[in-house]
N, C-alpha and C positions, 0 to 999 in steps of 0.2 A: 722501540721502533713503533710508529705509528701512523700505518694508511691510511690515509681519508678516503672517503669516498668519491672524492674529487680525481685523485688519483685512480684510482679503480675505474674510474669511468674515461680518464685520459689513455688509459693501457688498453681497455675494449677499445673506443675509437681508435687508435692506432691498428688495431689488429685489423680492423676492418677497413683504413682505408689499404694497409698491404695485403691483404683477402685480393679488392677489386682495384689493383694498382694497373692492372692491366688492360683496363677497362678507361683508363682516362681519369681526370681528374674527379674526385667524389666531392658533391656539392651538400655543405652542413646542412640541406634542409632535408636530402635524403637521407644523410646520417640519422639526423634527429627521428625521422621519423622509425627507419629500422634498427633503433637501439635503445627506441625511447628516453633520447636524452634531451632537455629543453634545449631548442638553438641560442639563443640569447646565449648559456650557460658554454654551447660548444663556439661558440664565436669567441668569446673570452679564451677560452681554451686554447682554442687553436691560434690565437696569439700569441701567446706564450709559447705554446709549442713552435711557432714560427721565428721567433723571435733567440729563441735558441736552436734554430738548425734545422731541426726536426723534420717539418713540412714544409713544402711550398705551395705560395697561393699561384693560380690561375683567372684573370677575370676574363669579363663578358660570356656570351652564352655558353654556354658547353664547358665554365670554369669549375672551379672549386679547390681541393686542396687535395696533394698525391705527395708520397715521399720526400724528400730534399737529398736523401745518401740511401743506399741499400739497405733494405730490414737486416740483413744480418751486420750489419754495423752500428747497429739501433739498440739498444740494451733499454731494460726494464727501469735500470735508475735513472738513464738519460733521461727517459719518458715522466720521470716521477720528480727529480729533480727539476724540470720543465717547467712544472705547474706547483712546484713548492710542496708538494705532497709526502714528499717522502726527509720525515722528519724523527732527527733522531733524540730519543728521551733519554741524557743522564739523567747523574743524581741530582735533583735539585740543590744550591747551592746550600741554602738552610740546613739540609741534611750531612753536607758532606763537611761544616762546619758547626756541626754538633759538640757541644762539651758532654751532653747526654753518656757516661760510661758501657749503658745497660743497650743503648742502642746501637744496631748492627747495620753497619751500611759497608755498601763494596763498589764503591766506584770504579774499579777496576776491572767489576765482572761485566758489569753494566755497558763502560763503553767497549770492552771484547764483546759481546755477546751482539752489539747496536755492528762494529765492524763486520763482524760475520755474513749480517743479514744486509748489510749493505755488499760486499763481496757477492754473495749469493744473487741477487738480485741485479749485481752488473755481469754476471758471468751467465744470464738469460738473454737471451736474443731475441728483437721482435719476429725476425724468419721462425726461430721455432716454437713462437708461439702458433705462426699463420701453419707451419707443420704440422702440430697439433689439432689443430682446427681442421686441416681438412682431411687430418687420418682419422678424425672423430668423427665426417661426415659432412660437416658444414656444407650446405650448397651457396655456390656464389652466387649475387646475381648478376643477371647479362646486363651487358650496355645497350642503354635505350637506342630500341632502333632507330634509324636516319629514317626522317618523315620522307613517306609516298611524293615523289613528286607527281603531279596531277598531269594527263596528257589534253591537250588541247583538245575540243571537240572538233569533228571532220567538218566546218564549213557552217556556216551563219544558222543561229537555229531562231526558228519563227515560234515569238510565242502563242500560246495556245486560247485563244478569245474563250473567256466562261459561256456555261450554258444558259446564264438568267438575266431575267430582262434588267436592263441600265437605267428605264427610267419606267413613270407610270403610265406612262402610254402605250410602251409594248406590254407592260405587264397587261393592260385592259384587252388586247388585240391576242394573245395568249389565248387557246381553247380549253377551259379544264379539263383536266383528267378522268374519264369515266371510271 
């Protein structure tokens, strides 16, 4: 069995956008920035993740990507599967095709041992990972607030002529300063 770090980082983004699912759709540039992952890298991602179920997009302002099904219906291998990350290692073919006497190879334990850790990893939910997360303390963040709208001012406002002379004339006609 062998995670990439690709994966790894497919599973935190998921946790986070079910953290602030609540909040509305989560846009990959804020992701990127609070998980420090390159967006370029999470655009790819979250293709694939969309593309299998996983997320749905959102466009225009206020878009981004939230859920597609419940976090608790969301498993760790969907999420790894997703992005091709979760990749399982038999025995190379070479090996299990050995005339070698003296060498010991177990094909058998190999791909029991790869099932296990596949089982294992579909029997975790992305809810209990966001559980996790917020019995550990995680603060969420809040939805950007809706911009101030501005109130009209009370009635035409005059503006304010400067106090220096416009041309050199007044400036000549000016008294200095004692």
């Amino acid at each position: 069995m062998r995670l990439s770090t690709k994966g790894r980082q497919a599973v935190v983004a998921m946790i986070d956008v079910a953290l602030h699912r609540h909040a509305g759709p989560l846009s990959l540039a804020v992701l990127s920035r609070r998980q420090s992952i390159s967006l370029s890298y999470l655009e790819q991602m979250f293709a694939q993740l969309r593309q299998h179920g996983l997320v749905a997009s959102t466009r225009g302002p206020g878009g981004g990507y939230s859920l597609a099904r419940p976090a608790a219906s969301i498993t760790v291998a969907d999420i790894l599967y997703a992005v091709d990350a979760l990749a399982t290692t038999g025995v190379p073919p070479a090996a299990a095709e050995s005339d070698d006497p003296q060498r010991c190879s177990a094909p058998e334990l190999w791909a029991s041992l790869s099932q296990k850790v596949v089982e294992f990893l579909d029997s975790v939910t992305l809810q209990k990972l966001v559980d996790d997360q917020i019995a550990q303390g995680v603060r969420l963040h809040e939805a950007a607030p809706e911009r101030a709208v501005k109130k009209p001012l009370p009635g035409p406002v005059k503006p304010r002529l400067p106090d220096a002379p416009n041309s050199v004339f007044q400036l000549g006609r000016m008294r200095p300063a004692n």
